[in-house]
C-alpha positions in Angstrom: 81.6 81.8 82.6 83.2 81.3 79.0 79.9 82.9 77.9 80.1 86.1 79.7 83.9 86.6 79.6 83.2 86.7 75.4 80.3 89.1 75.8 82.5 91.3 77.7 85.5 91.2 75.8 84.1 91.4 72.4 85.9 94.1 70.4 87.8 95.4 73.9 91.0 95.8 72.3 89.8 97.9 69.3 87.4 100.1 71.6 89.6 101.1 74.2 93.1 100.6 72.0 94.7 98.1 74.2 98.4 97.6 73.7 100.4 94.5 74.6 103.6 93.4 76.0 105.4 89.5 76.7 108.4 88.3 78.7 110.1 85.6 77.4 113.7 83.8 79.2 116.3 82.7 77.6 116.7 78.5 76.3 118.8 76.3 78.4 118.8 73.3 75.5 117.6 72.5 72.7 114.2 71.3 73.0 113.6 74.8 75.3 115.1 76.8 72.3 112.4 74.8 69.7 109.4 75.7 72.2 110.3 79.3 72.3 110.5 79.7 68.4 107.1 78.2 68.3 106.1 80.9 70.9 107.5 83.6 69.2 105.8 82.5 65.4 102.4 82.7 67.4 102.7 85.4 69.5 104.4 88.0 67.1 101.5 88.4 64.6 99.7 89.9 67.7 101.8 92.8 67.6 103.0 93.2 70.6 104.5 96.9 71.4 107.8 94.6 72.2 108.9 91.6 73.7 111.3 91.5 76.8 114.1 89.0 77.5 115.0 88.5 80.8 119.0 88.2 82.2 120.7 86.2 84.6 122.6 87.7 87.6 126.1 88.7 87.0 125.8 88.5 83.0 125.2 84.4 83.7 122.3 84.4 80.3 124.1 86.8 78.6 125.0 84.7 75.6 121.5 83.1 75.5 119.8 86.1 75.9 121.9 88.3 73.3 120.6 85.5 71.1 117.1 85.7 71.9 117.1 89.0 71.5 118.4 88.7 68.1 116.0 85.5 67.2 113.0 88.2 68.2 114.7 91.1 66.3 115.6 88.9 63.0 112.4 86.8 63.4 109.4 88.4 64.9 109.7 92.1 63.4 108.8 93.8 66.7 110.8 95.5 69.1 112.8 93.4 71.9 113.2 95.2 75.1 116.6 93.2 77.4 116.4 92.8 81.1 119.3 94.2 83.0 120.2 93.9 86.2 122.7 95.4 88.5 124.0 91.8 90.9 127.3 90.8 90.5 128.7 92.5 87.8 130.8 96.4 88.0 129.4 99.3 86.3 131.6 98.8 83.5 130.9 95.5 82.9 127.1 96.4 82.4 127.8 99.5 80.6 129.9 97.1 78.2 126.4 94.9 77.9 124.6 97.8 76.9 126.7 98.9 74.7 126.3 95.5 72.9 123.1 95.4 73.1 122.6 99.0 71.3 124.9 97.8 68.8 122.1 95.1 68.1 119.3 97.7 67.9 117.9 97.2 71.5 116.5 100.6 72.3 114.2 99.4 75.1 115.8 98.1 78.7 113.8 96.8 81.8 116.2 97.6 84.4 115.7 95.8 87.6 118.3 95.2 91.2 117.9 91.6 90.8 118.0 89.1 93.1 120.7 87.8 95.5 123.3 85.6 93.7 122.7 83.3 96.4 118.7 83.3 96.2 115.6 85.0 96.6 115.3 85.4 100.7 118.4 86.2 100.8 119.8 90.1 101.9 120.9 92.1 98.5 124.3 93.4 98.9 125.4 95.8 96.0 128.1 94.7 94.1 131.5 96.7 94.9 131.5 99.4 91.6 128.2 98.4 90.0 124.8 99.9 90.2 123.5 100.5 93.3 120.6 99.4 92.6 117.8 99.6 89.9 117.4 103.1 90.2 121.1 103.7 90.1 120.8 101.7 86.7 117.9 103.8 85.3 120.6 106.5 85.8 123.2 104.8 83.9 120.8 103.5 81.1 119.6 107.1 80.7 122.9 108.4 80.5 124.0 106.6 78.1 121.5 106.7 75.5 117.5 108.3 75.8 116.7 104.3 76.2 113.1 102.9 76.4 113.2 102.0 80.3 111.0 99.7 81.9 110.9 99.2 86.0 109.7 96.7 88.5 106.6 97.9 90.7 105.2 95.5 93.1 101.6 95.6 94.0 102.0 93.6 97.3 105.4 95.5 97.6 108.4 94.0 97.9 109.4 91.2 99.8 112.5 93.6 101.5 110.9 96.4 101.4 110.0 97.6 105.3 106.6 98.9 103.9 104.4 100.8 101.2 105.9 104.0 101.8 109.7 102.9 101.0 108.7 100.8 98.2 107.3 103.8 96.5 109.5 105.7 97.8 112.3 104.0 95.3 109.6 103.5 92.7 109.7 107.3 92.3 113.4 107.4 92.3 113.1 105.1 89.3 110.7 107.4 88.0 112.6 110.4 88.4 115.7 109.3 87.1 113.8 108.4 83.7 112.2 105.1 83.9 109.3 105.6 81.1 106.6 102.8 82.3 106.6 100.2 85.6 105.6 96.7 85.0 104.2 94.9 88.0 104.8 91.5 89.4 102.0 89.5 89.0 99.3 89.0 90.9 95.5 88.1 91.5 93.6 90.3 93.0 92.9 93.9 91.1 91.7 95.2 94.0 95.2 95.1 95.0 96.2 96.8 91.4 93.9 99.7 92.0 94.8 101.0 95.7 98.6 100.2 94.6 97.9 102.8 91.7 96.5 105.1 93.9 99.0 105.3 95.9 101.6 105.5 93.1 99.5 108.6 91.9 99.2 110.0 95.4 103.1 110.2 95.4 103.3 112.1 92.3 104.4 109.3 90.0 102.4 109.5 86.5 104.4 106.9 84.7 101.9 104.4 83.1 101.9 101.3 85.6 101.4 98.2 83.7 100.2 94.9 85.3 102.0 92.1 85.0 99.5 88.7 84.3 100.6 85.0 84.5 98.4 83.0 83.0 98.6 79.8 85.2 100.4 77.1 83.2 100.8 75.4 86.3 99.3 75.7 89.7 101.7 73.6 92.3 105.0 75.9 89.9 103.5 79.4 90.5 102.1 78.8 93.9 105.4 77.7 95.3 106.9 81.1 93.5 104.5 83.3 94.7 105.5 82.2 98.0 109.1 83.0 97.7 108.3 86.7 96.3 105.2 87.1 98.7 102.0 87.3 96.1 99.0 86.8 97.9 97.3 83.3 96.3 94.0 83.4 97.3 92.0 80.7 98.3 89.3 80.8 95.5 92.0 80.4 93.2 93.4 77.7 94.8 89.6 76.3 95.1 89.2 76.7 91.0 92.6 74.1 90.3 91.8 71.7 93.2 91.8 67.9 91.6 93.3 69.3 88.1 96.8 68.0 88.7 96.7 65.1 86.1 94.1 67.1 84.1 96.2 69.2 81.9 93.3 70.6 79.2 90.9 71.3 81.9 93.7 72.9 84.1 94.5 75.1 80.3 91.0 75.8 79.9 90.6 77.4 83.8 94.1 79.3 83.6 92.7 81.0 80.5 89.2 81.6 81.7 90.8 83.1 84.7 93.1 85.5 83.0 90.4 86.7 80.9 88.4 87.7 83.6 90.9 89.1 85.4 92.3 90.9 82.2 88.8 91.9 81.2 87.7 93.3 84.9 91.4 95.7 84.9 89.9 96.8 81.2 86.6 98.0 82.9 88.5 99.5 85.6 90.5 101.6 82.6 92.9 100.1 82.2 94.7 100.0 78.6 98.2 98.1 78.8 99.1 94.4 79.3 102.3 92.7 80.1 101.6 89.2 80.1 104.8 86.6 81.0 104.6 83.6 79.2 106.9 81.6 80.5 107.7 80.9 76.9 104.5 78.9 76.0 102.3 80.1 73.5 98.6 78.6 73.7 97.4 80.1 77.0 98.7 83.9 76.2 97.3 83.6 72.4 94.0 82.5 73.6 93.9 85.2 76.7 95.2 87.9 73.6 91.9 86.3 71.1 89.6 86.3 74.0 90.4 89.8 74.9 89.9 91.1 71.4 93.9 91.4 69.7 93.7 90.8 66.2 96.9 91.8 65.9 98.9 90.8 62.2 96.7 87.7 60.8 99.3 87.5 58.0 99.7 83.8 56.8 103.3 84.4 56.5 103.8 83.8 59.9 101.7 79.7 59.8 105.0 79.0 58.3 
């Protein structure tokens, strides 16, 4: 497999000018914030077009992220896009965010509903005078400032939504109100990818429509995830991590083999734009990035 995933890949990125994105959260302690300022030394020198920071409900990262954001502006030298969203907290009090966060340099938003304060399953109220919702917020980002915004898109659609139809339906009032790209939750199966886009196109939505890849860092953790927001696992996934529970380098090895190929067959299908969620670990995204052809900055600076 290794063999033909390097045949195929060899020299992708330069041919077809891929470009690359990564999500990172903010620390909760410590030995979290050490691990992500190994991820960011790595990662950075592939030159990503930016790197996201994702945000609490009701402002409750705000602090770690607003320093995340500035470890990544300070540190890595590329842009940093921050997550918004619109649960539990008034309009002002995320126009006050943004505001803070412009005052930083952040140009680039991913503006999402979020979910429930009291869990994912749970039935999304809006907050009483905030954002309606993620469209709603597009709006508000857009009238503020001509941000960078980033939107959810969901493959598999979302978990509330009663079916395709309303789920693109408020895709395209993201779109319309100025969201410049979607980025889709993750998932498995490009098959999927492809008659989503297709459908996103059919509706009159042009917006590039980025897939969203997890790298598998750890099969029982996503799979229990993916339940909860409704991505299909399929079996011969679950087939290909069977027995690796207590084998983590073989368990590495697979996860990477299988984002390549997955990454390498969306690159054959045409497609040019990546953004992979690293759950702040380096080694598997950096070797799916090498495999798939970014050379990225190879500046020594950065083995610092």
């Amino acid at each position: 497999m290794t063999g033909s995933i390097l045949s195929r890949t060899h020299g992708a990125a330069e041919e077809r000018n891929l470009r690359i994105s990564f999500e990172f959260f903010p620390p909760k302690n410590d030995a979290m914030e050490e691990t992500l300022a190994q991820t960011i030394t790595k990662l950075a020198p592939l030159s990503p077009d930016f790197i996201s920071v994702t945000y609490g409900a009701g402002g409750s990262t705000r602090d770690p992220s607003r320093r995340t954001l500035a470890k990544i502006l300070e540190q890595a030298g590329v842009p940093a896009a921050a997550h918004l969203t619109c649960v539990g907290s008034t309009k002002a009090e995320v126009d006050e965010v943004i505001r803070d966060f412009a005052s930083m340099g952040i140009s680039r938003f991913v503006a999402l509903r979020g979910d429930p304060e009291t869990g994912m399953g749970t039935q999304y109220v809006p907050t009483e005078g905030g954002y309606e919702n993620a469209a709603d917020l597009v709006l508000g980002l857009k009238a503020t400032s001509d941000f960078d915004v980033s939107v959810a898109a969901y493959p598999e659609k979302h978990p509330e939504s009663p079916d395709f139809d309303a789920d693109i339906e408020m895709l395209k009032r993201k779109v319309d109100n100025g969201a410049n790209r979607a980025i889709t939750q993750f998932f498995f199966e490009n098959d999927l990818y492809e008659r989503y886009v297709e459908r996103v196109r059919a509706a009159g939505i042009n917006v590039p429509i980025v897939p969203g890849i997890l790298p598998i860092h750890n099969f029982k953790a996503m799979s229990n995830f993916a339940q909860r927001c409704q991505t299909n696992v399929p079996a011969w996934l679950a087939d290909r991590f069977s027995g690796l529970e207590n084998d983590a380098q073989t368990h590495a090895m697979i996860a990477t083999a299988i984002a390549a190929d997955q990454v390498t067959d969306l690159v054959d299908r045409g497609v040019t734009d990546f953004h992979f969620y690293t759950m702040n670990r380096p080694d598997l995204v950096f070797a799916l990035c090498k495999l798939i052809g970014i050379k990225g900055n190879d500046n020594s600076a950065w083995a610092a």
